[in-house]
Backbone as ProteinMPNN parsed JSONL, in Angstrom:
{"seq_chain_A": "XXXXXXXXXXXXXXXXXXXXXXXXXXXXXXXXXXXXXXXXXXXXXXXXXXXXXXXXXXXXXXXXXXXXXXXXXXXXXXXXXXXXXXXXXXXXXXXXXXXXXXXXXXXXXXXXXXXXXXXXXXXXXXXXXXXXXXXXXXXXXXXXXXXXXXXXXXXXXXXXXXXXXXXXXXXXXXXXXXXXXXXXXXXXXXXX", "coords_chain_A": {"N_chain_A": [[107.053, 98.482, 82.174], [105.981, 96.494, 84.82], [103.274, 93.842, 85.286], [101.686, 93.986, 87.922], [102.788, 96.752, 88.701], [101.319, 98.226, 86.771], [98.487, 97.59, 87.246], [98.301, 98.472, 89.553], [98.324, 101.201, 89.332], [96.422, 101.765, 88.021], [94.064, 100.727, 89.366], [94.714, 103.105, 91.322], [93.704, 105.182, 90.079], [91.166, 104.428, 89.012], [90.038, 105.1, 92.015], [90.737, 107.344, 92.48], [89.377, 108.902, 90.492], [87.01, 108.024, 91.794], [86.868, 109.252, 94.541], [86.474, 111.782, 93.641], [84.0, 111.82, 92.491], [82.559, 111.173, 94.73], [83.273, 113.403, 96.529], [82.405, 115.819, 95.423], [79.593, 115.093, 95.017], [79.068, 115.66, 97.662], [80.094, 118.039, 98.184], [78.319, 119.348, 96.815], [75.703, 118.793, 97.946], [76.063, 120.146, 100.262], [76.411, 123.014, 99.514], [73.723, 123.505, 98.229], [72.015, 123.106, 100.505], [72.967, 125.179, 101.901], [72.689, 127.556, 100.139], [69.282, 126.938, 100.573], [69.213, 127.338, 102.951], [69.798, 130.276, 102.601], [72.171, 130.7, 104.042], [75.265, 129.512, 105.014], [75.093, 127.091, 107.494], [75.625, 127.322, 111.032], [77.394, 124.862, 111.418], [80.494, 124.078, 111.675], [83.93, 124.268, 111.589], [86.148, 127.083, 111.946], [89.053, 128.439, 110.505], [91.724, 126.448, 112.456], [90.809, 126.223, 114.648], [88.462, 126.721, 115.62], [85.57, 125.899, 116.54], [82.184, 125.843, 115.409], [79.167, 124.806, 116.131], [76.702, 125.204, 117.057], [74.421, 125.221, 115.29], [74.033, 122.532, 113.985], [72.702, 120.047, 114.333], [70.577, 121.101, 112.873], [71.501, 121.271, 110.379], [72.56, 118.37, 109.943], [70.007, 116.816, 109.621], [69.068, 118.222, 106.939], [71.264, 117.593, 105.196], [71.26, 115.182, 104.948], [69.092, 114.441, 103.944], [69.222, 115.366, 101.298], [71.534, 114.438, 100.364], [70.352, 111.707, 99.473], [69.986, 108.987, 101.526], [70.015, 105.699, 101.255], [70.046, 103.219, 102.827], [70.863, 103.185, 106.428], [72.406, 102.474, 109.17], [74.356, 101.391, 112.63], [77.636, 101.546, 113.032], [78.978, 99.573, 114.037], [77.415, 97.04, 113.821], [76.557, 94.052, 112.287], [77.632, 93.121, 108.919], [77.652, 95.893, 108.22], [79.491, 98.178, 107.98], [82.986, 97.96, 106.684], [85.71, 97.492, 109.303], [87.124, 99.993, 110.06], [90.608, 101.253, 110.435], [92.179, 101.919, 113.52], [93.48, 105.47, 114.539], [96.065, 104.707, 115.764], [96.216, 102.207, 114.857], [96.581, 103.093, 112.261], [99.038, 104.764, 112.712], [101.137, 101.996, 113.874], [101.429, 100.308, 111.774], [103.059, 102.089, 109.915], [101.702, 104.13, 108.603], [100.388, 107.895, 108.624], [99.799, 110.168, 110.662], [99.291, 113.573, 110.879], [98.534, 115.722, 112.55], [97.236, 115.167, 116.353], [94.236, 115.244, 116.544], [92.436, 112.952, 115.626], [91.515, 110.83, 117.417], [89.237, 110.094, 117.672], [88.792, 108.18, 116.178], [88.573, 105.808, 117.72], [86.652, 105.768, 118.617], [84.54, 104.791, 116.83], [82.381, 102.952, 117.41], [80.006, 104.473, 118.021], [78.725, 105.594, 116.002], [77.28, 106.37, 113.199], [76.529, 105.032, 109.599], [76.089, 105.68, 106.777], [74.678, 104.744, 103.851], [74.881, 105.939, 100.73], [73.168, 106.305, 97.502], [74.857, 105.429, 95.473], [76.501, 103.88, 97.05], [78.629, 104.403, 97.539], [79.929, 105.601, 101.251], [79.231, 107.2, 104.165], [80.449, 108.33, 107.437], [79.643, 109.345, 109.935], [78.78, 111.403, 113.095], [75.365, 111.781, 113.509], [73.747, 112.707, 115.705], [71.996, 111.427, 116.18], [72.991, 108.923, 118.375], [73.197, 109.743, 120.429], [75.229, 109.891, 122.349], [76.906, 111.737, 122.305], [77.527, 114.981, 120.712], [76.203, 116.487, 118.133], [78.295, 116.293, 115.165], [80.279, 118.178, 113.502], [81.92, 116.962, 111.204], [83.06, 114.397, 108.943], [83.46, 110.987, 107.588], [84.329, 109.703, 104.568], [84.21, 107.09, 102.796], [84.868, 106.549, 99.9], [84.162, 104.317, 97.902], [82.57, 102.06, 99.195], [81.673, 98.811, 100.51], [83.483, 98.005, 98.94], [86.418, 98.103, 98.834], [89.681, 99.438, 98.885], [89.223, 100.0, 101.818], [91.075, 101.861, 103.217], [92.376, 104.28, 104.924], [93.404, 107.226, 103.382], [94.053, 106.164, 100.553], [90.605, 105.077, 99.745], [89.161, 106.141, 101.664], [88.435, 108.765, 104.037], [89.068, 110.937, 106.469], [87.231, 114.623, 106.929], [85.856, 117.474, 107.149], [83.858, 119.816, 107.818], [84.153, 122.699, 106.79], [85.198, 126.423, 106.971], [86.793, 129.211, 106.132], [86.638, 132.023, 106.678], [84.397, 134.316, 107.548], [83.403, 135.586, 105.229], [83.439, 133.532, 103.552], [81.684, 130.557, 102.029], [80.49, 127.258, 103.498], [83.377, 124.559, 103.236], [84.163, 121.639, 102.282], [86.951, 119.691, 103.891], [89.92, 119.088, 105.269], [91.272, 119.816, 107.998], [91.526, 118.912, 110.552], [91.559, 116.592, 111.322], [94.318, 114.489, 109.825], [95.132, 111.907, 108.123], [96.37, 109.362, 107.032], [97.033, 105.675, 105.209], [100.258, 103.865, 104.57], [101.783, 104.811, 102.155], [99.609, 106.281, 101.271], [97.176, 109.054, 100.705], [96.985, 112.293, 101.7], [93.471, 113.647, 102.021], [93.228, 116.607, 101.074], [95.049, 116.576, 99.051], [93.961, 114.772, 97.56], [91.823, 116.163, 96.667], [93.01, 118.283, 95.115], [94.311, 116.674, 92.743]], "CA_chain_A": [[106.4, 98.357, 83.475], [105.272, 95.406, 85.396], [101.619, 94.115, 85.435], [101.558, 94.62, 88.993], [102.774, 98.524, 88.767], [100.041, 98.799, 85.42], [97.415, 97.402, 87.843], [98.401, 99.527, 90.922], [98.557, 102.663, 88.568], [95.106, 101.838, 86.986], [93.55, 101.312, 90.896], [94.569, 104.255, 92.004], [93.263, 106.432, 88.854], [89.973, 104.439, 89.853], [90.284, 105.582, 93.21], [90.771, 108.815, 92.358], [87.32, 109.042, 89.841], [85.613, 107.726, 92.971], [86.806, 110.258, 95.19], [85.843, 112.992, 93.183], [82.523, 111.408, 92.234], [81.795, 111.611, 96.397], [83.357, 114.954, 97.275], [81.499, 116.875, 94.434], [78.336, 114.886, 96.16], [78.834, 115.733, 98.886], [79.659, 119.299, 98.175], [77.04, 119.782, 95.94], [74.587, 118.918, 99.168], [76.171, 121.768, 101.183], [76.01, 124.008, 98.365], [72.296, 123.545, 97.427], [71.492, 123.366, 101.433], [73.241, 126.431, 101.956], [71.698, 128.114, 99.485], [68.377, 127.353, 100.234], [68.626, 128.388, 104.14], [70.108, 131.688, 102.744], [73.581, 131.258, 104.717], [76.182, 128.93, 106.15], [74.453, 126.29, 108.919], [76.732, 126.978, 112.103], [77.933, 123.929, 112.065], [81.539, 124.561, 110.841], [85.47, 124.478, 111.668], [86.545, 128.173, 110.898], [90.396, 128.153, 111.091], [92.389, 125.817, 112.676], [90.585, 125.2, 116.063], [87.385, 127.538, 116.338], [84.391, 125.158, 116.518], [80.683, 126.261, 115.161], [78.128, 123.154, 116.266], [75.344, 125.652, 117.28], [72.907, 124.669, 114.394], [74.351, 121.431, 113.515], [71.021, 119.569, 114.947], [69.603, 121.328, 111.563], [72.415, 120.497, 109.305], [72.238, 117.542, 109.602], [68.99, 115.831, 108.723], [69.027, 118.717, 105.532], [72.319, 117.2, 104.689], [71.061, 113.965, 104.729], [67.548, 114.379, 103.141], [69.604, 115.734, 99.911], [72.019, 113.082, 99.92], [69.533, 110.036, 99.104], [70.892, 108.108, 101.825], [69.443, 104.103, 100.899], [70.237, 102.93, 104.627], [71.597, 103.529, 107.856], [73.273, 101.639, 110.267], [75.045, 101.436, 113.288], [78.882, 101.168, 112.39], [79.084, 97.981, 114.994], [76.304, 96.667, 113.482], [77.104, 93.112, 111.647], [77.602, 93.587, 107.893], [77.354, 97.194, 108.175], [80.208, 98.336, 106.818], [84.031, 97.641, 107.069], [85.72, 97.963, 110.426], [88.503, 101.008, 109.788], [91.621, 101.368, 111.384], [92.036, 103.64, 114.818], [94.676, 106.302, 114.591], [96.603, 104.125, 116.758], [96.845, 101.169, 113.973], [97.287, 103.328, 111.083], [100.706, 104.68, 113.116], [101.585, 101.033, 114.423], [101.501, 99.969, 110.247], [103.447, 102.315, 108.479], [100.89, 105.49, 108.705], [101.123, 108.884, 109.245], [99.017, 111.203, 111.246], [99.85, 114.773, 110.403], [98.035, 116.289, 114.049], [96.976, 114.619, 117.108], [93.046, 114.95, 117.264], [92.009, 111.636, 114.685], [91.256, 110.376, 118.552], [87.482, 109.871, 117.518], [89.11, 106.789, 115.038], [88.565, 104.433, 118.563], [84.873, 105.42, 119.168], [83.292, 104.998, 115.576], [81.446, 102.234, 117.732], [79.127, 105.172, 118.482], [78.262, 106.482, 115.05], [76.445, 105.936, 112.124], [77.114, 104.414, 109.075], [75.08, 106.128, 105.702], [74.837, 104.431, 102.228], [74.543, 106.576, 99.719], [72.911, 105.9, 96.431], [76.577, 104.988, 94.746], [77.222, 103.121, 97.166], [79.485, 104.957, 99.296], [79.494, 105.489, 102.493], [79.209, 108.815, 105.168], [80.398, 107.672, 108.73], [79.267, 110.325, 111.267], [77.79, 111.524, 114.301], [74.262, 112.716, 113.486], [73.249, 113.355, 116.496], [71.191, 110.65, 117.008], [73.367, 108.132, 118.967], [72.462, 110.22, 121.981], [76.218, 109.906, 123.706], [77.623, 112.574, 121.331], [76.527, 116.196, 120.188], [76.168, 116.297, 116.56], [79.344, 116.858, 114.52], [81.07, 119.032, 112.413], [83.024, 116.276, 110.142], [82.29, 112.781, 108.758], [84.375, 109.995, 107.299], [83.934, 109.531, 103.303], [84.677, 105.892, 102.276], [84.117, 106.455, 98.732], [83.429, 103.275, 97.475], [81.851, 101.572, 99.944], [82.689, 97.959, 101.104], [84.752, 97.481, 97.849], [87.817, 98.077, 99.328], [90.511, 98.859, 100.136], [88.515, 100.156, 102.775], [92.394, 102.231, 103.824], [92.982, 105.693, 105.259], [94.022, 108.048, 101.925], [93.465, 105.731, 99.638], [89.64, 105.019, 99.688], [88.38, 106.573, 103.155], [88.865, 110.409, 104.005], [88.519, 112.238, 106.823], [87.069, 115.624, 106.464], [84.967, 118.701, 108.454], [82.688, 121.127, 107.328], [85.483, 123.783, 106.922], [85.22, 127.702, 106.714], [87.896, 129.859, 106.163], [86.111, 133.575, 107.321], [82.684, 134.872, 107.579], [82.751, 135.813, 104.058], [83.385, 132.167, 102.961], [81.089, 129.455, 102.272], [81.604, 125.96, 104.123], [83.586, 123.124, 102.036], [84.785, 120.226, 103.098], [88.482, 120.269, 103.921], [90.714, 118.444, 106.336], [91.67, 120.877, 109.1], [91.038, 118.801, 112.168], [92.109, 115.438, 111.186], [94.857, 114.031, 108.253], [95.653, 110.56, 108.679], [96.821, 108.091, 105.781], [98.325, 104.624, 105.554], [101.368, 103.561, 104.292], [101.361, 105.041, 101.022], [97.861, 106.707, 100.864], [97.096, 110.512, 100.046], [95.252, 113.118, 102.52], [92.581, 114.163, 101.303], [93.697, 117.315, 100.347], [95.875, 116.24, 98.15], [93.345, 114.002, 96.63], [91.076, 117.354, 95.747], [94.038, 118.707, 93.662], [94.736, 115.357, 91.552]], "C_chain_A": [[105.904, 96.928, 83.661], [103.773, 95.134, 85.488], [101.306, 94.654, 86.493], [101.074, 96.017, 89.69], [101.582, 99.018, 87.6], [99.045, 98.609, 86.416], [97.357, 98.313, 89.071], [97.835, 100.802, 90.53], [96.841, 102.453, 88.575], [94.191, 101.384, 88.182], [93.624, 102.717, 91.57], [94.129, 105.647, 91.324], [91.707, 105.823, 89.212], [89.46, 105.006, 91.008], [89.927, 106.958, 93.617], [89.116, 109.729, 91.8], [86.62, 109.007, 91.041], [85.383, 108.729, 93.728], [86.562, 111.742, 94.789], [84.45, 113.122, 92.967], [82.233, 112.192, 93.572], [82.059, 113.088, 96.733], [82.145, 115.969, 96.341], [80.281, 116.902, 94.369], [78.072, 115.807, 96.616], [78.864, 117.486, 98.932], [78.904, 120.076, 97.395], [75.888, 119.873, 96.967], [74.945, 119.889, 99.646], [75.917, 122.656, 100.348], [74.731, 124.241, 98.642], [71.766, 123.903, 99.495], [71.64, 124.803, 102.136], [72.347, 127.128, 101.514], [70.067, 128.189, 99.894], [68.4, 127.591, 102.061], [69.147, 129.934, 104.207], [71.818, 132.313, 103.501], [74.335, 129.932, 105.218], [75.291, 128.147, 107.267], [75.475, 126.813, 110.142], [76.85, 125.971, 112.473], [79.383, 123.192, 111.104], [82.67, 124.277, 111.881], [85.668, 125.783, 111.406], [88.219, 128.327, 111.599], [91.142, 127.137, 111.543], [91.463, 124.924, 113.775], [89.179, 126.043, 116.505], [86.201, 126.686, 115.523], [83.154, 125.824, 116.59], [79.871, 124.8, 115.519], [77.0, 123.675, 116.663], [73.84, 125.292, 116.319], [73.391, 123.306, 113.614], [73.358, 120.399, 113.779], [70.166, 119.887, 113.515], [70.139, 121.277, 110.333], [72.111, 119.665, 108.651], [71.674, 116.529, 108.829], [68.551, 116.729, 107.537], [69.92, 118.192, 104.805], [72.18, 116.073, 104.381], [70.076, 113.588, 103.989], [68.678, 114.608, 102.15], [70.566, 114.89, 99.266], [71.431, 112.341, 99.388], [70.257, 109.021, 99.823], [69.618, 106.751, 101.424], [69.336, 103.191, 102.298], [71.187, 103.472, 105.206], [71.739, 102.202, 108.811], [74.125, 101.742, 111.197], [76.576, 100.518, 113.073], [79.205, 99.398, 113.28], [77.889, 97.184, 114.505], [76.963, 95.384, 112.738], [76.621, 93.146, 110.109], [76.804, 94.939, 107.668], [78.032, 97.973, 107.564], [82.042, 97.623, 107.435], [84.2, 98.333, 108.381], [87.657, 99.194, 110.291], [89.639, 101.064, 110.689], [91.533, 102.826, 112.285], [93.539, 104.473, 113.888], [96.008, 105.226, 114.732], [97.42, 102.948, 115.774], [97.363, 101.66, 113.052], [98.637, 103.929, 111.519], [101.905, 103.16, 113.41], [101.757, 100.294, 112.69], [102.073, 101.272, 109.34], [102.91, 103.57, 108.221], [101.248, 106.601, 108.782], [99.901, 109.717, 109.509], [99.607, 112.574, 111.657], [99.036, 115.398, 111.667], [97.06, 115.11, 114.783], [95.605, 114.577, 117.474], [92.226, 113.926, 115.614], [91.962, 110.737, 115.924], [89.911, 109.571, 118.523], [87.527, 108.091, 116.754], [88.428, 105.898, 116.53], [86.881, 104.73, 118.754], [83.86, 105.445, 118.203], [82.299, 103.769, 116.457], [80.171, 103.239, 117.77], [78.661, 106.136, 117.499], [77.557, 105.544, 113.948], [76.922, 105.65, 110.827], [76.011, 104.762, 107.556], [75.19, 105.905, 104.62], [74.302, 105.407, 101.379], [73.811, 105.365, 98.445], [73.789, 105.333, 95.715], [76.984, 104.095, 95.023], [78.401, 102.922, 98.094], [79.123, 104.955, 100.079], [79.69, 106.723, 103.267], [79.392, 107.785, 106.219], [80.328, 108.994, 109.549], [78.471, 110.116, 112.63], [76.876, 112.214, 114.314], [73.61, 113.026, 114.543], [72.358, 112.073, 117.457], [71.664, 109.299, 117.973], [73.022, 108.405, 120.775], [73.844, 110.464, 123.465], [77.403, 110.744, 122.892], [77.35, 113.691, 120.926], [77.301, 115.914, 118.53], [77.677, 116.865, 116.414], [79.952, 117.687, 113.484], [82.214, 118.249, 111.366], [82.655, 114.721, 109.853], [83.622, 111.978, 108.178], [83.67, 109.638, 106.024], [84.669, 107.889, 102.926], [83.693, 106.248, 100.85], [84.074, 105.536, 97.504], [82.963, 102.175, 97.789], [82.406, 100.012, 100.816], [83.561, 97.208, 99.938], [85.8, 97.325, 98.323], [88.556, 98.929, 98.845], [90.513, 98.8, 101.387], [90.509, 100.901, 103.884], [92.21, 103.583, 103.551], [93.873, 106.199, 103.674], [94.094, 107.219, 100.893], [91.724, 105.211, 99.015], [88.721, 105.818, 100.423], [89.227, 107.386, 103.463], [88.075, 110.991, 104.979], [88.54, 113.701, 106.883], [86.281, 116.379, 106.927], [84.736, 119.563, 107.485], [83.873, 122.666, 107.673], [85.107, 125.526, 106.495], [86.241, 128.829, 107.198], [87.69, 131.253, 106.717], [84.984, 133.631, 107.205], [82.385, 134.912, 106.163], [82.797, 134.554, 102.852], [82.264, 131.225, 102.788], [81.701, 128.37, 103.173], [81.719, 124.386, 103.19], [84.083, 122.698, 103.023], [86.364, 120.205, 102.569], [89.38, 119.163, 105.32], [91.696, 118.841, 107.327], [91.927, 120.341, 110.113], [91.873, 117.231, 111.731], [92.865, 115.061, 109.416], [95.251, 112.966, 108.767], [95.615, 110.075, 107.0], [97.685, 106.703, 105.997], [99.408, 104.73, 104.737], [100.943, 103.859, 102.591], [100.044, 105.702, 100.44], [98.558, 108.393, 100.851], [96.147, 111.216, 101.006], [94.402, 113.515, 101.741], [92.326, 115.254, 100.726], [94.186, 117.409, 99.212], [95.018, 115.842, 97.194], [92.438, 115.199, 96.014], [91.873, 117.634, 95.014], [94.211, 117.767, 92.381], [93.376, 115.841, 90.434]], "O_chain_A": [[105.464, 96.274, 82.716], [103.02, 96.074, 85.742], [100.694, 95.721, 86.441], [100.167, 96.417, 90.42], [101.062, 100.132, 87.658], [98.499, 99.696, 86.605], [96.299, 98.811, 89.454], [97.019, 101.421, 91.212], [96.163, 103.187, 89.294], [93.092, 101.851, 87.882], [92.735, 103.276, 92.212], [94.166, 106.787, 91.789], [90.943, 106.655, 89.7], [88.307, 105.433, 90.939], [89.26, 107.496, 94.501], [88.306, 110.536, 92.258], [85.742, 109.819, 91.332], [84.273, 109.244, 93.859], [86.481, 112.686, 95.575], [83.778, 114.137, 93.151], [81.836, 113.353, 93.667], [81.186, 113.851, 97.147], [81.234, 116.662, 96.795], [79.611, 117.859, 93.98], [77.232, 116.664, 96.343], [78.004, 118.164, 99.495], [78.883, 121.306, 97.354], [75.144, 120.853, 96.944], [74.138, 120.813, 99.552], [74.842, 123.206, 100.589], [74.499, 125.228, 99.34], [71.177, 124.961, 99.716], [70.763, 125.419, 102.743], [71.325, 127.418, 102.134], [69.47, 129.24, 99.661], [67.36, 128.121, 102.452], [69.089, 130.683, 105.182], [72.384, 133.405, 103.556], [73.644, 129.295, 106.013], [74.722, 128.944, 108.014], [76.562, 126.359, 109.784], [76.578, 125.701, 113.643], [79.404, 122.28, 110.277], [82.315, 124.053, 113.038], [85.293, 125.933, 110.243], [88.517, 128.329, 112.793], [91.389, 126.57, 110.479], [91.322, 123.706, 113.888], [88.837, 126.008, 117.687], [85.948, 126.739, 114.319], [82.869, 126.396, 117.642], [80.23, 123.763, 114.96], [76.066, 122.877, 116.736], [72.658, 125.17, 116.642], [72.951, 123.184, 112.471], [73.456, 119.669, 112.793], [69.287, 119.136, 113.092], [69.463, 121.241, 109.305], [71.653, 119.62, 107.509], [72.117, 115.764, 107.972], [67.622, 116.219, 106.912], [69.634, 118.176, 103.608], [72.918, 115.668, 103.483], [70.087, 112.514, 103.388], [69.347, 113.578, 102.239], [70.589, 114.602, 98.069], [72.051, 112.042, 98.368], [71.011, 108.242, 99.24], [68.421, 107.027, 101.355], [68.327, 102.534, 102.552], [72.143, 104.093, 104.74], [71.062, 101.18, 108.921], [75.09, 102.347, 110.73], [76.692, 99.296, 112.983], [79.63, 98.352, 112.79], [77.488, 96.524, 115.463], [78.145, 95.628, 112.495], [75.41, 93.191, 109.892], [75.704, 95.083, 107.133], [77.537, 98.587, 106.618], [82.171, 96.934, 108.447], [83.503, 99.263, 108.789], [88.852, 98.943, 110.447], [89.379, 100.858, 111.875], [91.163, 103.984, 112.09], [94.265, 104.091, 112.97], [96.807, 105.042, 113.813], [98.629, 102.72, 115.767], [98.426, 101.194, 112.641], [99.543, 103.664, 110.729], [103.121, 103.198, 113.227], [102.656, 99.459, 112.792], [101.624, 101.478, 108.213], [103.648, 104.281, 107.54], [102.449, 106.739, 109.016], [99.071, 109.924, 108.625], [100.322, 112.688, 112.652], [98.824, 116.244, 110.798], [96.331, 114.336, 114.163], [95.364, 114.02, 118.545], [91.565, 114.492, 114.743], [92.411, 109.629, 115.631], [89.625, 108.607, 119.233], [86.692, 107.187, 116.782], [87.528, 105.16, 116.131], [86.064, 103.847, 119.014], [82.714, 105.867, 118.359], [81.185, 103.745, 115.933], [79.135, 102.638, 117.484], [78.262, 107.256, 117.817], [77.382, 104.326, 113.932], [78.069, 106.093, 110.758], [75.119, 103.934, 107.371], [75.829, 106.753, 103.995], [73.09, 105.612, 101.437], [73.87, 104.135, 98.43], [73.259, 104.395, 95.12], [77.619, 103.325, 94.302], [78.892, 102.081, 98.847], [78.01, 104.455, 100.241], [80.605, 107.384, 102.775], [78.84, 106.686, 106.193], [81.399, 109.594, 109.641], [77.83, 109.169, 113.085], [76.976, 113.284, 114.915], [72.676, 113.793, 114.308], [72.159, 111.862, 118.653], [70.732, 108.589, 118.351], [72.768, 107.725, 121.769], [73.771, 110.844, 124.634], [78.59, 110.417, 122.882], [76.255, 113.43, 120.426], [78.331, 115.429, 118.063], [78.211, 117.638, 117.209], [79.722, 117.253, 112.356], [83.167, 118.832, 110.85], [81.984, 114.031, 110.621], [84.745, 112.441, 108.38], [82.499, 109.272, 106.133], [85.897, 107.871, 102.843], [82.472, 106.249, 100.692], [83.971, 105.925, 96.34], [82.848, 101.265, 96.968], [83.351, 100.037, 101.605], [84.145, 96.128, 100.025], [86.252, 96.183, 98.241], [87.881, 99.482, 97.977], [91.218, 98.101, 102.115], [90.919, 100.422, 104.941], [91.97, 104.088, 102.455], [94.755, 105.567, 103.092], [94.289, 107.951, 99.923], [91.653, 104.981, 97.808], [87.638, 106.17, 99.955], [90.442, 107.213, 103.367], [86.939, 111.442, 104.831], [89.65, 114.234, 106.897], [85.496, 115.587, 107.449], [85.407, 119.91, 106.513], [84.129, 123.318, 108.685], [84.635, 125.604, 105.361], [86.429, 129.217, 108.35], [88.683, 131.705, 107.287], [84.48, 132.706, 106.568], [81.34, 134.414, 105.745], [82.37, 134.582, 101.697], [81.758, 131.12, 103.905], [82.867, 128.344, 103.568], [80.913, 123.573, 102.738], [84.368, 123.081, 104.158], [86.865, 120.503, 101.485], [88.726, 118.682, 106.245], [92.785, 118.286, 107.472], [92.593, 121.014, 110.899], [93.042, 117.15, 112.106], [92.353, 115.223, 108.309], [95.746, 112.986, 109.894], [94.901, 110.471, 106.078], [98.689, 106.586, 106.699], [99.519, 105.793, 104.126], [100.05, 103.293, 101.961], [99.614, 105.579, 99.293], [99.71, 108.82, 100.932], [94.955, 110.956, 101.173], [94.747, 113.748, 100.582], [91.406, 115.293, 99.91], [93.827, 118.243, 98.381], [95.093, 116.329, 96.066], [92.328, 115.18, 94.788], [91.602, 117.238, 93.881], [94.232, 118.163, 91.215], [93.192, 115.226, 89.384]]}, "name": "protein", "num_of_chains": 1, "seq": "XXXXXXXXXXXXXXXXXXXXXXXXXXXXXXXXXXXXXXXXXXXXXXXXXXXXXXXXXXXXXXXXXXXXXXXXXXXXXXXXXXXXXXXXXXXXXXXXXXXXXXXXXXXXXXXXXXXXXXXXXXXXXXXXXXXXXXXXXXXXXXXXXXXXXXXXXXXXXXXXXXXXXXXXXXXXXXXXXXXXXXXXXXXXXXXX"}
């Protein structure tokens, strides 16, 4: 092998650690928040296209207290965090967007931007931007402005997912799959 392909290989096995580090976060917060309101928040995906956002207002700032976010910021904000590609670029480079609603990619101007303790990053709509109702899905850059700062390889979007009533809600990629040129949905990346 080439150094190149040794160094590629041995990035994307980093990559991989990272993104497990964050999901297992992140679903460790729903877990434990779950748990302690006794049930499921309604503020869920269940299926393909049936939207819960009724208690997402109380999600939220439980989801975020248990995180340890370190700051916040408005994603337009200057050194706030990287500026991600729309839908639009990651097709025009090479991309692939596996369904048509990753539409939201052009208006992260209007969301928030949450450091974790690690280091990572949460990009959502908590509610508080005021030109948005809270959301049901966030954007995981899980390792912050390291880089590569690229669709399926670092940065994953992903929705508060529930499969039936008698399910809990994990995080899953139902609503949006997008990757660049060579990247991994985020699906995929839970199995690895």
């Amino acid at each position: 092998m080439t150094l190149p392909a040794l160094i590629n290989k041995a990035e994307k096995m980093i990559l991989a650690q990272q993104f497990k580090k964050a999901y297992a976060n992140l679903q460790n917060a729903i877990n434990v928040i779950q748990g302690d309101y006794g049930a499921p928040y309604e503020c869920y995906v269940m299926g393909a296209g049936k939207y819960y956002t009724k208690e997402c207002e109380s999600f939220w700032p439980a989801l975020l207290k248990e995180l340890n976010i370190i700051k916040v910021c408005n994603y337009n904000d200057d050194n706030c965090a990287p500026k991600y590609k729309t839908k639009d670029e990651v097709l025009n480079t090479g991309g692939v967007v596996d369904n048509s609603s990753c539409s939201l990619t052009s208006n992260f101007d209007k969301f928030k931007v949450f450091t974790l303790y690690d280091g990572s990053f949460i990009l959502a709509n908590d509610g508080s931007s005021g030109s948005f109702v809270y959301s049901d899905w966030l954007v995981i850059d899980v390792n912050g402005a390291k880089g590569p700062n690229k669709w399926g390889y670092d940065v994953f979007w992903t929705n508060f997912y529930r499969e039936n009533e008698k399910k809990n809600v994990i995080l899953y990629d139902v609503i949006c799959k997008m990757k660049e040129k060579d990247g991994e949905y985020f699906r995929d990346m839970i199995l690895k």
